[in-house]
N, C-alpha and C positions, 0 to 999 in steps of 0.2 A: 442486616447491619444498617444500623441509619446512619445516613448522611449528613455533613455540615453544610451549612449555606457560609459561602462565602461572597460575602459584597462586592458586588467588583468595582476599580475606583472608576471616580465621576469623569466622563469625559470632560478632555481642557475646555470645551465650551460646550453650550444647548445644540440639541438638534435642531439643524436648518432647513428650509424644504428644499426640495431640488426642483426649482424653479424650469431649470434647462430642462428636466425628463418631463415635468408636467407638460410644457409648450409638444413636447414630439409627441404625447400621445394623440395631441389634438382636439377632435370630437369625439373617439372614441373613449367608450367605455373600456374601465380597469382591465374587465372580462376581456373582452378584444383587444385589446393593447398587449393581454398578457398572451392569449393564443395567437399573435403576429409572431410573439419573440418566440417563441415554443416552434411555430413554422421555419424561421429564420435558422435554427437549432440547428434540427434536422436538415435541413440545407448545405452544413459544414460538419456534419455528423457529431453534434455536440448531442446533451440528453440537458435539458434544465426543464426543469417543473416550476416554472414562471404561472404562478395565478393572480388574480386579483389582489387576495392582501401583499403579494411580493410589492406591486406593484404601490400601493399605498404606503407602505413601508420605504421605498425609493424614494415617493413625493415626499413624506412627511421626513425626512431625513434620516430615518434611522438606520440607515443602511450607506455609507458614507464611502463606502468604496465598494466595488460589487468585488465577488472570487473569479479566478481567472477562467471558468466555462463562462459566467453569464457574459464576460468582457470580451472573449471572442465573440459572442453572439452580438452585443454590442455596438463592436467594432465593425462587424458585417452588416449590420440591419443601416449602419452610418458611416458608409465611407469616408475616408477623410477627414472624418474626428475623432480628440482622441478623447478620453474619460472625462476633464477636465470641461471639454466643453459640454460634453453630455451631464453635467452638473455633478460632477462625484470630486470626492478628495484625490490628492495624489496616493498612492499607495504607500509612500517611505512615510507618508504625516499619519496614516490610523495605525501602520504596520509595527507591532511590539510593545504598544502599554501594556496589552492583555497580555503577551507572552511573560512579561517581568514580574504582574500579578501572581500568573500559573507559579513562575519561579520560585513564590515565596511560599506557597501554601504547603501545610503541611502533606508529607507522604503516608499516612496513614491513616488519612479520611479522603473521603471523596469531595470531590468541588461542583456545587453545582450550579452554573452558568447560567441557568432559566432564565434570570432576568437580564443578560448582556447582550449588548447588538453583535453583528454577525460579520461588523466589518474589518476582522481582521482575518477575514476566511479559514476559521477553527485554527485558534492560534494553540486552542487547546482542545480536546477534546472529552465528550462527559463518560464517564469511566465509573460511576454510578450502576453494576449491574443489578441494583436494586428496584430503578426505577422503569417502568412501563415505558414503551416509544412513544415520545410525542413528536405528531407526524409537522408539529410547527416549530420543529425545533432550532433556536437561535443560529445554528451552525449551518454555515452554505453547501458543505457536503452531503448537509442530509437533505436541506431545501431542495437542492436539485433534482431531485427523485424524488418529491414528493408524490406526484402526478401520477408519477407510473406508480408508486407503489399499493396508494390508492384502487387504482388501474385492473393492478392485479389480484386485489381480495374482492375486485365485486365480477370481473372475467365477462363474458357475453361474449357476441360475436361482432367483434368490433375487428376493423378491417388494418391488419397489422404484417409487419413483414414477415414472410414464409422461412421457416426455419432449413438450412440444408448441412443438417452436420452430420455429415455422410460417414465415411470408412475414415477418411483423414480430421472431420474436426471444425475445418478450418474454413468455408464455404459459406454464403449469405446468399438465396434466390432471389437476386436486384429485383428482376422480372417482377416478380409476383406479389412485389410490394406493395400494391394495391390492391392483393384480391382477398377477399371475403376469408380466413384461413378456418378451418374445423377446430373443435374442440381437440386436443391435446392428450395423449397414448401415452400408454405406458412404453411404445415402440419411441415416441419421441424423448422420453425422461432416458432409456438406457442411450438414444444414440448423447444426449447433452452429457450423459454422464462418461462417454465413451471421447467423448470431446475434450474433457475436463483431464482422462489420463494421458490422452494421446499430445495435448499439451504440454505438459509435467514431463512428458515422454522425451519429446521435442529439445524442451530446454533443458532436463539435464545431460544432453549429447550436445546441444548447439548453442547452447545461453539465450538471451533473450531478444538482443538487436533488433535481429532478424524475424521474430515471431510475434511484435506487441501489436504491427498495425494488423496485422493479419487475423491475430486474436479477436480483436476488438469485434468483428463480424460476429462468430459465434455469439459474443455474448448479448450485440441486441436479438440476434434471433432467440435467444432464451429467455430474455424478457417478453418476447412478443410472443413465445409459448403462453407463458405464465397468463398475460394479456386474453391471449383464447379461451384461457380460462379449461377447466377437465371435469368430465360427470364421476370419478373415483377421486376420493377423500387420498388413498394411500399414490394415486401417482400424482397428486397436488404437492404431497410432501416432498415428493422424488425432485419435482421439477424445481421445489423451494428452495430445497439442499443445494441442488444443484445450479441452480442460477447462483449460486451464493458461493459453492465453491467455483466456480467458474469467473465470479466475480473476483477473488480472491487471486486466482492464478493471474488472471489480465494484471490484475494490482501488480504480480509480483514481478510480470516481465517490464511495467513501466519501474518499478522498484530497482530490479538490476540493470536497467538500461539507463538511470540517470535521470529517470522522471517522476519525481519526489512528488509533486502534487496530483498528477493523475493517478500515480500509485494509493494517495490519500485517499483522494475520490473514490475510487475504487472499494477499499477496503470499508470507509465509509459505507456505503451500499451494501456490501457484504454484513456489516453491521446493523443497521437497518432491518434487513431480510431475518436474521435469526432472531434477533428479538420481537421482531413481528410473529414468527412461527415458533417461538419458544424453542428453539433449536440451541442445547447448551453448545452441541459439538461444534456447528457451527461458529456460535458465537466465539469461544475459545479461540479458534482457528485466526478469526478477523483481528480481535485482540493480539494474539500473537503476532502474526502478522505486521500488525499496527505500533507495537513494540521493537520490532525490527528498525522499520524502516523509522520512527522517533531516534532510536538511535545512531541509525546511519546519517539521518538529517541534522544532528547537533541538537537532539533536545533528550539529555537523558533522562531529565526529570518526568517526562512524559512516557520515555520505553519505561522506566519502572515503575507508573500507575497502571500504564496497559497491561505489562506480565502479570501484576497482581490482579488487577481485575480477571485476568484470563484463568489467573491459578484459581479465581473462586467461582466460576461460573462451570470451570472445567471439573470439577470433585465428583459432580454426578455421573461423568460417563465414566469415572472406573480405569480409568488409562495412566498408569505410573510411569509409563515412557512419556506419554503427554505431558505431564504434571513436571519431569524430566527436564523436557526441551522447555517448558513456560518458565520453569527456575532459570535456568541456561539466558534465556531472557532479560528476565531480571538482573542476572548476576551481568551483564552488559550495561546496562542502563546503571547501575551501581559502579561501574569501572569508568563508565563515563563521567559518573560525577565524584572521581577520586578515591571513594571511600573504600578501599582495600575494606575492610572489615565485613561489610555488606557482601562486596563480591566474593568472598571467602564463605561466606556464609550459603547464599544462594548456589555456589557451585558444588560444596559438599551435597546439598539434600538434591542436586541436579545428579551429582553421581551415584547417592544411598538410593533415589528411583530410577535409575536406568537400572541399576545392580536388578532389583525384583523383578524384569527382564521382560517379553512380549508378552500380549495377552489378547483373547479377542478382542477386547474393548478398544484394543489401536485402533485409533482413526487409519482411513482407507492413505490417505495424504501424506501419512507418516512414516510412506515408504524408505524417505532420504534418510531418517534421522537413524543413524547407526553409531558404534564406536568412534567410524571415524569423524562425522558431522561431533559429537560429543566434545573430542581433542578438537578440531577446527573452531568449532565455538568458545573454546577455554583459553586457546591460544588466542584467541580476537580481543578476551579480557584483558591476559597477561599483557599482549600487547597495547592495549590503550594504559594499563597501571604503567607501563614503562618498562616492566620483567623481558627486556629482549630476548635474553639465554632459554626462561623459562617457556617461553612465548613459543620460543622458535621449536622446543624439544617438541611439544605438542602439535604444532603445526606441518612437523617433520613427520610424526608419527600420524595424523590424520591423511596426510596424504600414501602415505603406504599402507593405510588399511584401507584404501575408496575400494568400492568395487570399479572396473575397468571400465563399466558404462556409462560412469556417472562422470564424464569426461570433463563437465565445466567445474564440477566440484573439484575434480582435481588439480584441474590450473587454480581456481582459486585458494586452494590450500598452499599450492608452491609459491603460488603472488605473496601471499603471507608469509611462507618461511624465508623467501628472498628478500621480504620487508625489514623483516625482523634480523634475520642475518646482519642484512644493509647495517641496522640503527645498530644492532652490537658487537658493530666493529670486526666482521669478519667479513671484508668485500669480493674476495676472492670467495667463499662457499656461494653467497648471494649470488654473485654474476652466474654460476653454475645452475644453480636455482632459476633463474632470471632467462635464461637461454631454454629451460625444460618450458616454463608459463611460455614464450616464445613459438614452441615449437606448436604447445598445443592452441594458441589464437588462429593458428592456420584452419582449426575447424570449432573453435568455438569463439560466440559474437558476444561479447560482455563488456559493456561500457565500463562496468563496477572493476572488472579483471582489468582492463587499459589502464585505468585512475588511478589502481595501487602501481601499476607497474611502472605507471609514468614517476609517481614517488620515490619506489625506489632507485630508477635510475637517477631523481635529483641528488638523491642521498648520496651515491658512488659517482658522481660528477669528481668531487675531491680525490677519489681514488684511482684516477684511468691507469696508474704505472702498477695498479697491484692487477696478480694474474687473472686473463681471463674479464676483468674489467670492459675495456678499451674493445675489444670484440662485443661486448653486451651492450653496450651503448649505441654503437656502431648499429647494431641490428635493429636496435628499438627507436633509435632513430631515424630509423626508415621505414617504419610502420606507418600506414596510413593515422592522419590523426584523426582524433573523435570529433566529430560532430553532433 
């Protein structure tokens, strides 16, 4: 499929140099300036792939506001100042031309952003699975990892942190941070890959809260696999995958836990990595992914380029459950942007391929995705078109088909039918709904789970005299609040 180039408009004025970043490099060269910030990095456990052009790009202005890793690096390398004096724009002055551009452009081509600056830290992203990774590409998500990903296609023995993803997953050897590591096993691709389910494992019993900083470990030690570099072809692939899906899960615990831009990052990377390895499964996986979280962020125009791109990347592995849930996707990002007819549309051919039913070609990942994820995802439409009744039937029914493991999908299915209860006008069912989500925050940690439920108690605020109310409130009022 080829692509449209879309102009993207002129910025309100020429690029300016950044006089202030030039003065801090000093006498140092680009190169050096850029390996100080890279140092700095790692210091506060950030990942940015700061080289020389980044650097050049800063002076010469075209980078007008940095994305929020390089700003913490930033902020740490210069105590006590803030962007402004380090030469950059405010963030509310570059933040949303480009998003109003993406807004308008049509959904049935692709956008390609090649020649736009970077300062509004991927207001959009290039959804183009036609085109090759360009390792300079305009977007700070992918800048950030350039270095490393670089890093990892040429491997050596370059001195990286030791991997420790033992029985649990969840382990980093601080110690051995410094030492010389070996080349890279097929012992270590199964333990990362063993990482990756005992994750997945983790959060669908506990939510995410509690597992993102802890994940985070794992996954530089998978990159600093990759980094070691391996003498077998077939466990380079292992380790690709897998750094990729691993990438993806971290994504998704900042995802449910409230952290829309690390989640970004995240999946960015993950994106990145398959298209680097020609990984369709992959690639499908991050797109989806990516399409989720566009839509939980308020941009639906973007969940429904990501689905589509996922729906066409994903046709070679053969997976009609896959094809399924990427529809189910789509059909979200189409309910976000009103259009009954779209989401009507996408969620038919989401159930005509669930119907044709498992096959080997499911992805390993796609363990959640059953009847019941199917109605919790349709009920999420019905509920953004405004169908409370219908919204709620489904929501009612996904949660009485979870399996009993899947503990956080369950509360958040009831978070949902106690939502939707709430909005149509049946507050007394909702409170009852509202007390079960209640019960089960006692073992599961879900920022996403708190935020709907904190809605619907705003909704049944009017109601405390109807039954069962005025107890539901009472309780959820005495939840610790999110942070």
């Amino acid at each position: 499929m080829a692509s449209s180039t879309v102009t993207p408009s002129q910025p309100d004025r020429p690029a300016r140099p950044n006089l202030a970043f030039r003065q801090l490099r000093g006498q140092r060269s680009p190169a050096e300036f850029a390996a100080a910030i890279r140092r700095a990095a790692l210091e506060i456990g950030e990942q940015v792939s700061c080289d020389a052009r980044y650097i050049g790009r800063v002076e010469a202005g075209e980078i007008r506001c940095p994305n929020y890793a390089y700003e913490r690096v930033f902020l740490h390398m210069f105590p006590g100042r803030t962007l402004t004096d380090l030469g950059f724009a405010p963030r509310s002055s570059v933040r949303g031309r480009r998003a109003r551009d993406t807004e308008d452009a049509p959904l049935t081509r692709t956008t390609n952003l090649a020649n736009a600056t970077s300062e509004t830290s991927g207001a959009s992203e290039p959804y183009d699975t036609q085109n090759p990774y360009d390792p300079y590409h305009p977007h700070d998500t992918y800048e950030e990892s350039d270095v490393l990903r670089r890093a990892f296609m040429t491997g050596g023995g370059a001195t990286v942190a030791a991997a420790s993803l033992g029985p649990v997953g969840l382990a980093l050897d601080a110690a051995a941070a410094q030492r010389p590591v070996r080349r890279a096993g097929a012992s270590d691709a199964g333990a990362l890959e063993e990482a990756v389910r005992r994750i997945r494992l983790l959060d669908d019993r506990h939510g995410a809260d509690g597992l993102y900083r802890r994940a985070a470990a794992p996954l530089r030690a998978a990159y600093a696999l990759l980094d070691a570099g391996t003498t077998r072809q077939t466990t380079a692939d292992r380790l690709y995958s897998g750094a990729g899906e691993l990438a993806i899960s971290v994504g998704w615990l900042a995802h449910d836990s409230g952290r829309f831009d690390d989640a970004r990052s995240h999946y960015a990377e993950a994106l990145a990595t398959a298209r680097m390895t020609g990984d369709p499964g992959l690639e499908a996986h991050a797109f989806c992914n990516t399409a989720f979280l566009a839509r939980d962020a308020g941009r639906p125009r973007e969940a429904v380029r990501a689905a589509q791109a996922a729906q066409r990347v994903a046709r070679p592995v053969g997976s009609a459950r896959l094809m399924s849930l990427l529809a189910l996707r789509e059909a979200g990002g189409w309910a976000g942007l009103a259009d009954r007819v779209g989401c009507e549309q996408a969620l038919a051919r989401a159930h005509a391929l669930f119907e044709r039913g498992p096959s080997d070609a499911d992805p390993e990942w796609m363990s959640f995705y059953g009847e019941a994820e199917l109605e919790g995802l349709e009920a999420q439409c019905w509920s953004t078109l405004g169908d409370w009744p219908r919204a709620a039937r489904h929501a009612r029914r996904a949660a009485e088909l979870q399996d009993p493991h899947f503990t956080r999908n369950i509360a958040l299915y009831t978070a949902e039918l106690a939502d939707d209860l709430a909005r149509g006008g049946r507050p007394d069912e909702a409170a009852v709904a509202g007390m079960r989500v209640l019960d089960l925050l006692e073992e599961v940690q879900s920022s996403r789970i708190q935020t709907m439920l904190a809605a619907t108690a705003r909704v049944l605020l009017p109601h405390r005299r109807a039954s069962g109310v005025s107890a539901f409130l009472e309780r959820h009022a005495s939840l610790p609040r999110i942070t």
